[in-house]
Structure formats: C-alpha cells, structure tokens
N, C-alpha and C positions, 0 to 999 in steps of 0.2 A: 442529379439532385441539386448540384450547389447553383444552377443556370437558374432554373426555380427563386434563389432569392435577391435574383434583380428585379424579380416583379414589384411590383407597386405596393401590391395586396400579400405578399409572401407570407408575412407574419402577421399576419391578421388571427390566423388558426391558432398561436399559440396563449393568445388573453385568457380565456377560458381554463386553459392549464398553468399556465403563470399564477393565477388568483388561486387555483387550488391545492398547488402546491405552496405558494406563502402566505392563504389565509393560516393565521393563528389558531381560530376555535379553542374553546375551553375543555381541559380534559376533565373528561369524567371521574370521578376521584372518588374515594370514599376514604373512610376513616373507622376504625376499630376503635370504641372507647372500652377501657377497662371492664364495666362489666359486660361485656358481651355483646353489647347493641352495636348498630353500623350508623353514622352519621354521613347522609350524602350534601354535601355542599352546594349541588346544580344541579336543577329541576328536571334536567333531563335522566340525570342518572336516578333522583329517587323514582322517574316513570318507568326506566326500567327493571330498578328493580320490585316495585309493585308489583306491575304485569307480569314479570318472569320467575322472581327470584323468592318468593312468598314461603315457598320450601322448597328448599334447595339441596342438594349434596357438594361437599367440597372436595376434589379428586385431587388425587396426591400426587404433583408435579417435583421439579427442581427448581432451587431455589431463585427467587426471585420473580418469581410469577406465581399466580394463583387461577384453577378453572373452576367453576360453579355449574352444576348442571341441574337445571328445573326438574321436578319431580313430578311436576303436574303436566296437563294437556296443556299445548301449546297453542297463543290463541293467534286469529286469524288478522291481526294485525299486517299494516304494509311494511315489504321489505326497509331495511334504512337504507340513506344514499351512501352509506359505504358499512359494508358488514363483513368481518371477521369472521375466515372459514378456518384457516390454517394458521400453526402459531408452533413455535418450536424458539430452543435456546442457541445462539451463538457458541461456538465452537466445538469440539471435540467428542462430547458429552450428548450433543441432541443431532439430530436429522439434518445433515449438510446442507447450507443454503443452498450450495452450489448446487447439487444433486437436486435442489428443488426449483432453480431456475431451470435447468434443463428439463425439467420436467412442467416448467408452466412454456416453455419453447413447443414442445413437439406435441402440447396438447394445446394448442393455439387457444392459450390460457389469455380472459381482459381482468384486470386489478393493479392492485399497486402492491408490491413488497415492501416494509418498512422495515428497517432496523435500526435498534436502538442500543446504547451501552453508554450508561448514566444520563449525561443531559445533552449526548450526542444522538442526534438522528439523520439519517439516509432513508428516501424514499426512491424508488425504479416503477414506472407507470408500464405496464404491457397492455399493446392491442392486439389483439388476438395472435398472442407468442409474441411478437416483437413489441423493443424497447421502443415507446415512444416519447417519453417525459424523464426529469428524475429534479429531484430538490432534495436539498439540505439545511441543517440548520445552524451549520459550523460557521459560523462569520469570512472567513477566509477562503469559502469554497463558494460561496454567493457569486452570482453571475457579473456583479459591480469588482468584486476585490479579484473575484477569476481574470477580467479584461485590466486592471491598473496592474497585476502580477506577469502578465504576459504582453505587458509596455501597448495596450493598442488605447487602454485611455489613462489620462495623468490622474491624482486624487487629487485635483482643480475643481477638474470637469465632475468625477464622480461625486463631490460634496456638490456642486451646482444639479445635480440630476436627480439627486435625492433632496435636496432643498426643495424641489420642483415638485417632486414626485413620492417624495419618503420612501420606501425600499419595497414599491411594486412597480412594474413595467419598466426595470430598467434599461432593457436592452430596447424598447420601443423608442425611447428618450432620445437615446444618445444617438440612435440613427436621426430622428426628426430635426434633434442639434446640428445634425452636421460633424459630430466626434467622431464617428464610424460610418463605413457603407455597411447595407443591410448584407451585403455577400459576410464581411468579415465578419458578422455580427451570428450568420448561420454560419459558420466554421467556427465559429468561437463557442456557441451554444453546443454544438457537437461533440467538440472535445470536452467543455465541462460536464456534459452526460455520461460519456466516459472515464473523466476522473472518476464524477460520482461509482458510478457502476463499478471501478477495480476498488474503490473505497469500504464500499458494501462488504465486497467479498472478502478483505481483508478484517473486517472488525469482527471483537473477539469480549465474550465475557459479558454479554445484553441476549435479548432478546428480538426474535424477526414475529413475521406477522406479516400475513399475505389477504388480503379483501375485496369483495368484491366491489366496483365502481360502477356507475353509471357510464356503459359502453359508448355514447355518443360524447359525453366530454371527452373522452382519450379517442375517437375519433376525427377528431378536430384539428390535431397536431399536422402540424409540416413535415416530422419527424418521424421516422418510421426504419430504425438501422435492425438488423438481425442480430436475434440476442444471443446466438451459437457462435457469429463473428467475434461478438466484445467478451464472451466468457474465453473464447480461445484465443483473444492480445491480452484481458485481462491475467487471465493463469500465466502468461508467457511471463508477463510483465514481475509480476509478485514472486515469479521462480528465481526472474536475475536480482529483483531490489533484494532480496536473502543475498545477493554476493554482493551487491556493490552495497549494503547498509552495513558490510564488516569498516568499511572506511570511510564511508559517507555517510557518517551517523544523523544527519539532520540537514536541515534546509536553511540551517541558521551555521552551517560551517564556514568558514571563511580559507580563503585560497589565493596565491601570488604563484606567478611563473619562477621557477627553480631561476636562481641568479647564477650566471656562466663563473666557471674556475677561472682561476688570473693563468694558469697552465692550459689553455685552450682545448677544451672538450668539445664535444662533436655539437654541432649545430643545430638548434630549435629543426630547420626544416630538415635535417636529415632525420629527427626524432621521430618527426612526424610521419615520413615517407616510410618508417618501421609498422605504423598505426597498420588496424586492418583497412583494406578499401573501403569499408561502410562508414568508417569514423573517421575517413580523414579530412575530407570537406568541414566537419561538425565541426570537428578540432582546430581546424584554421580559423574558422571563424570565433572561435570562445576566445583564445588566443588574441588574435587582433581585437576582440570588444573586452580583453579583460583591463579593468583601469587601478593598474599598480595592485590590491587586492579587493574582492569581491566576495561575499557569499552566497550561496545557492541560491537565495530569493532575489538579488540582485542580478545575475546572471539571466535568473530567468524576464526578468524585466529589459536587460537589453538585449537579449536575444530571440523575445518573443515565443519561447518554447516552455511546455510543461514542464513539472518538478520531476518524472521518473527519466526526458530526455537528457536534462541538465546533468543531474547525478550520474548518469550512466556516463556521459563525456568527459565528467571529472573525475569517475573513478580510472577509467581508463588513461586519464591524461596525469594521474600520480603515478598510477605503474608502470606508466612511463618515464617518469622520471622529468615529467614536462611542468608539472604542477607541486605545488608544497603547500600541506597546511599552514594555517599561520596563525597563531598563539595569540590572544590581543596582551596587549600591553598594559590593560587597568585589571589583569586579573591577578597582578605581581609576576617574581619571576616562577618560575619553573621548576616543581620540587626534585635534585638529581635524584636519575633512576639506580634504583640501587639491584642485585643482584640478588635472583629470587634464592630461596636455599633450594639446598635440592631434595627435602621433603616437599616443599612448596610444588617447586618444579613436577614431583613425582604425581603429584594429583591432579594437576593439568595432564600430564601425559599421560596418565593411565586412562582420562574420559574419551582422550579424542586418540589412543589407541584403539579401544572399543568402539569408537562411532568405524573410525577403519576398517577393523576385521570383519563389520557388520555391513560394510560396502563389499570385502573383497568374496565374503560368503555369497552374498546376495549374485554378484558377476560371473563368479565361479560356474554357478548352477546352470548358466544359460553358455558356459566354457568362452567367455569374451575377457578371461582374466589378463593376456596376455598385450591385448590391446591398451586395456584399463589401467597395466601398469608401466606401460611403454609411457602414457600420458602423462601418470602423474611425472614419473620420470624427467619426462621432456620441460614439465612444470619447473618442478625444482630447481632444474639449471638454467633457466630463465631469467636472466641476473637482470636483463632492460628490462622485465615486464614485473618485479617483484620489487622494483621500488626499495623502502626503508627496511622492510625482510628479507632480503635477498641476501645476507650474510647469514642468517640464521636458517633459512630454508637450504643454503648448502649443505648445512651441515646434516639436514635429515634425511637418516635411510630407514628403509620401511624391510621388514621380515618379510616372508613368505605369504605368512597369514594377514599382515598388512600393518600390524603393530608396529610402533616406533621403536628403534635402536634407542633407546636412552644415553649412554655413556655420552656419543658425540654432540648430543642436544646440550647435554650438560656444562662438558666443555664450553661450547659456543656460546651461549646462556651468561658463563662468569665473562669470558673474554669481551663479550656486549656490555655487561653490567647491567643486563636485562630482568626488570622485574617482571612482575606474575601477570599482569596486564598486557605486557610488552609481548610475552611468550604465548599468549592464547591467542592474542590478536594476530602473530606469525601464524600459528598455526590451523587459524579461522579461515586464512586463507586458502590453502590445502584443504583445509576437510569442504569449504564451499565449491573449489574447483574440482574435488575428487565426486562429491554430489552431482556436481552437475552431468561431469563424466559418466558415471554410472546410470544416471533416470537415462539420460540418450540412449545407451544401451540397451535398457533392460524395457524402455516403453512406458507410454500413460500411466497404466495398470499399477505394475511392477514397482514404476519410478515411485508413483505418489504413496507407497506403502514404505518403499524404503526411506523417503523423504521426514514422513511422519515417525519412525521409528530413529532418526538421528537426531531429529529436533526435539527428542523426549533426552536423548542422551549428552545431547550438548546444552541442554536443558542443567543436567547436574552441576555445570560451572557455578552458576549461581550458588548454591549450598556449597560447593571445596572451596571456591576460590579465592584467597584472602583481597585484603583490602590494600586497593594501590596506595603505596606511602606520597 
C-alpha cells in the first residue's frame, strides 16, 4: 500500500471524499413553535416534510432524538444522495455501535457512520465492509493540526496552506509545496483515520446514524484498511488508556525527568534496562528529546507519534520512577495534603472492595483464582513499577474473597498524610491492573462483561467521594 503513494497520481482518488467529508451543507432543522405548528427554516426540509410528513406518527424514542413515520403511501420520488437507514443512541442504553460496525464489516455494508455528542461529530466512510474515509469536526483532529501535532508540518506552513487554500485539500497543498512527500502524507492520512475511528468508538452520550452513500464516491479512495483490523487495535487501545488515564489524565499534562539523589541512586540507564523490551527503545528516545519539562501535546510534536503512543511511554516512564509530574508555578503553591479520616477513608474502601470481590468471583468460576492472586500479589511489591504509591500499595492485603484488609490501609494513609484523592488514585491503580488481569483470563466475552460491571462500581466514587481540600 504505502509504494502506491510515490505515484504521481496517488491521491488523486481522494478529492472527491475530501470535499464530502468537509463540505458544510445546511442541517435540516425545524422548530416547534408554542402552539403546535413546525417552522422549517430550509426549503429542503419544508420539501420533505410536504411529501412525507403531511400525517405522521411520532414513535417514542430516548431522549434526545425524535422518529417520525408517514402514515401515508409513500411516493415514488428518487432516492437522496445520502439516506438514513439506521440510527441508535451512544452508550450503554441503545444498540452498541461497536456491535454495529461489526456487523456493517461482515455484511460488506457502503455508507458512512456518523456520530455525534453536542457539537462534536465523527464520521467513518465503508466500501463494501471496509473503512475507507473518515472526518471530523473537532478542530484539533483535522488533518492540518493532525500533521503541525505530530511535528511533520510547522503552523508557518499550515496558516500559509490555508491562506492558499482555506481548510479544503489540505494534504494536496502541502505535498505540491514541497512541506511533505506524498508517502508521508499517506501514512499520516492513515493514522488520522484511525485516530478518528478509536474516537468514534469511544464517544458516549449523542447519537450515531448510519446512511446510505453514493457507492462510486467511496469508491474512489486510495484507502481501503479492514475494519475488523482497527476495531481489534482500537478496543486494545481504549482497554490500556482506562490504565494509563489513572495518571495521565490529559494531553495537557506536563512532565520533567525525576532529578538524581545527592546519595547516588541507580542510573537513568539502568532504569531503563528494568523497562519491558517493547518500551525501551520508546523510552530512550522521549528521554533524550525531553527539553527540561514538556507536555503530552509537546512531546507528541517532537517525537512525531500519536497521543495514545505518548501517554502510554509516560505512564510507564512515572512508574518507573524515570518521569515526574510537574505542577506549574502560576497556579500558586500546593494545598498540603492532609490526612483523609477514616470514615472518609472507609467509603473509598468499601467501593473498590466490592469492585474486587466482583473480579475474584468472576475468576474463581473459571478456577484461575490462584494465578490472579499470585498477580496482584506480585503487583503490590513492585515498589520500581509503583511509583509515588508504592508506599501505600505495601501496605495493602486483600482477604480471601478479595476485599481489603482495612486496618493496615489505614495506618499507612495517616503515616502519608494522605487525602481521599491521594488514596483512590493508589488504589485506581490495583483495581485497573487487577482488571486487566482478570479480562485476560476470563476472555473477550467474559472480560467485556466484567469490565462493564466495575466501571458502574467505580462509577460510585463520584457520589462518596469527598472534595480534595
């Protein structure tokens, strides 16, 4: 595939889908006035509601969408060039998108999936099953701030490209300029269809919407990856960002190499030679391009990698002991952390007790309990890999049925001067590597069920958990 975009002509195929996925068009809209009438504002929509909607029934959905079905014979008018077959809510509550990408894959489904949640939209283009397009409308995910974020063009160049061109054909542009070759430009478009695509699957609280298109424009593309490949990096991907978003809360985190003891501690490269083999190349090299402190979106610009590859090197490079957050300085100092009570304490510990014993149940059934607790085990005394909790995770011992020992949490808790933020965020760490533990065991199936039923229960933090002072 990638030989393909030293041709002359490579990207020729994708103008046609470029234009239709950033034409604008006017949404069809209507409006409810008080007494009862509909006001449509564009001629298109009072046409169809004429033709269609003259008497209608209104079908009783969830909230935030509404469906309309004609009562009459339907007339022999021509298809539109894009028509809504399928349509369902974002998250929990309605028909899994996932489950429905799979299922436009294996029925070598052409359309486009849309979804939206407020004034965010993702669209994924399929020809026949496979991903061939995808756009957005997040400013930051656009294919101009995709390439200035992953350092291959300066925002010099991108305001001169969009000067030129306003915010269509930008990757045409910048090859013609001379800022990019067309290879880097088809490995860059790639990956941003992938962002898009793990993005999709991640949004929560809108609504999707699946249509039919006009088969020969989404024929056109250069593009053509398998959409059962990107659902199974994408679900990989959103399984670890649950571990690594316990410390890498944002892309706007900022980060400095742990400064050496004046008592000589063991050496950056021996820290590193600890790494697993898959991380230790990464790690060298963030390491050598980190300049005094950086943040996520910085990093990813001189390193030329995605925001889930970044994150995942820096979380791994804190529990090591190799990285340290770093606090800015205009946000004043630092309110000391005071010591939670141990009523406090008790309601942290009692949710992610129960997320626990609802792992060691789940493990149990398939008899791999003894494995799963050898693990966490092996966790806990992991003092290199536990970072700024590794004083407090010593102190936690797990019962039979998987519950926390309280007493010596507690101890350890006052001895820290650890508040109620301090002590979930310890113990976020544990219940995301005991998860992760467990779905391996227990499989696809099994895992994603267990999955869903601890993120309802670490869910209840929010409601106990008091406010960090």
């Amino acid at each position: 595939m990638n030989d393909r975009a030293d041709w002359p002509g490579a990207l020729l195929g994708t103008d046609d889908l470029e234009a239709l996925a950033e034409a604008p068009g006017q949404r069809l809209t209507v409006e409810l006035l008080p007494d009862g009438r509909m006001r449509a504002p564009n001629p298109q929509t009072r046409a169809i509601l004429r033709d269609r909607l003259r008497n209608a029934e209104v079908l009783s959905t969830g909230r935030g969408w509404a469906v309309l079905r004609s009562l009459e014979p339907p007339t022999n008018e021509p298809p539109p060039e894009r028509e809504v077959v399928v349509t369902g809510s974002l998250g929990d509550s309605g028909i899994s998108v996932i489950d429905f990408i799979g299922f436009l894959a294996t029925g070598y489904q052409t359309g486009v999936l849309t979804a939206s949640s407020g004034e965010l939209e993702r669209s994924v283009y399929f020809a026949k099953g496979d991903v061939v397009w995808a756009s957005t409308n997040a400013p930051d995910e656009r294919l101009g701030e995709f390439l200035v974020a992953r350092g291959k063009l300066t925002r010099d160049q991108l305001h001169a490209v969009i000067s030129q061109t306003g915010n269509t054909k930008i990757g045409r542009t910048c090859v013609e300029r001379g800022f990019i070759s067309a290879h880097t430009l088809w490995i860059m478009i790639q990956a941003q269809l992938q962002e898009i695509f793990a993005r999709l699957l991640s949004m929560n609280g809108g609504l999707w919407a699946f249509a039919r298109v006009k088969a020969e424009v989404l024929a056109e593309s250069q593009f053509q990856i398998s959409t059962q490949g990107l659902l199974v990096e994408a679900l990989r991907r959103l399984d670890e960002l649950q571990v690594y978003r316990q410390r890498v809360r944002s892309a706007k985190l900022r980060v400095q190499r742990v400064r050496p003891g004046v008592d000589g501690q063991v050496q950056t490269g021996d820290l590193v030679l600890r790494l697993e083999p898959s991380l230790k190349e990464e790690a060298t090299q963030l390491l050598r391009a980190l300049p005094g402190s950086a943040t996520i979106l910085e990093l990813m610009r001189l390193l030329g990698k995605g925001e889930f590859e970044v994150t995942r090197i820096v979380y791994h490079l804190l529990r090591a002991n190799l990285l340290e957050i770093v606090h800015d300085v205009d946000t004043g100092p630092i309110p000391r952390r005071t010591a939670v009570s141990k009523t406090e304490a008790k309601e942290v510990l009692d949710i992610y007790s129960m997320a626990l014993r609802e792992m060691f149940e789940a493990v149990s059934r398939i008899s791999r309990l003894p494995q799963f607790s050898a693990a966490i085990s092996d966790f806990l005394r992991d003092e290199s890999g536990n970072g700024a909790y590794a004083a407090l995770l010593r102190s936690v011992q797990l019962h039979a049925d998987g519950s926390l020992d309280e007493e010596p949490i507690y101890t350890a808790v006052d001895a820290l001067s650890m508040n109620a933020q301090g002590l979930s965020d310890a113990l976020s760490e544990l219940l995301f590597f005991a998860l992760f533990q467990a779905t391996e065991l227990l499989g696809r199936r099994k895992g994603d069920d267990l999955a869903r039923r601890i993120k309802m229960i670490h869910g209840l933090l929010t409601q106990t958990r008091p406010a960090t002072p």
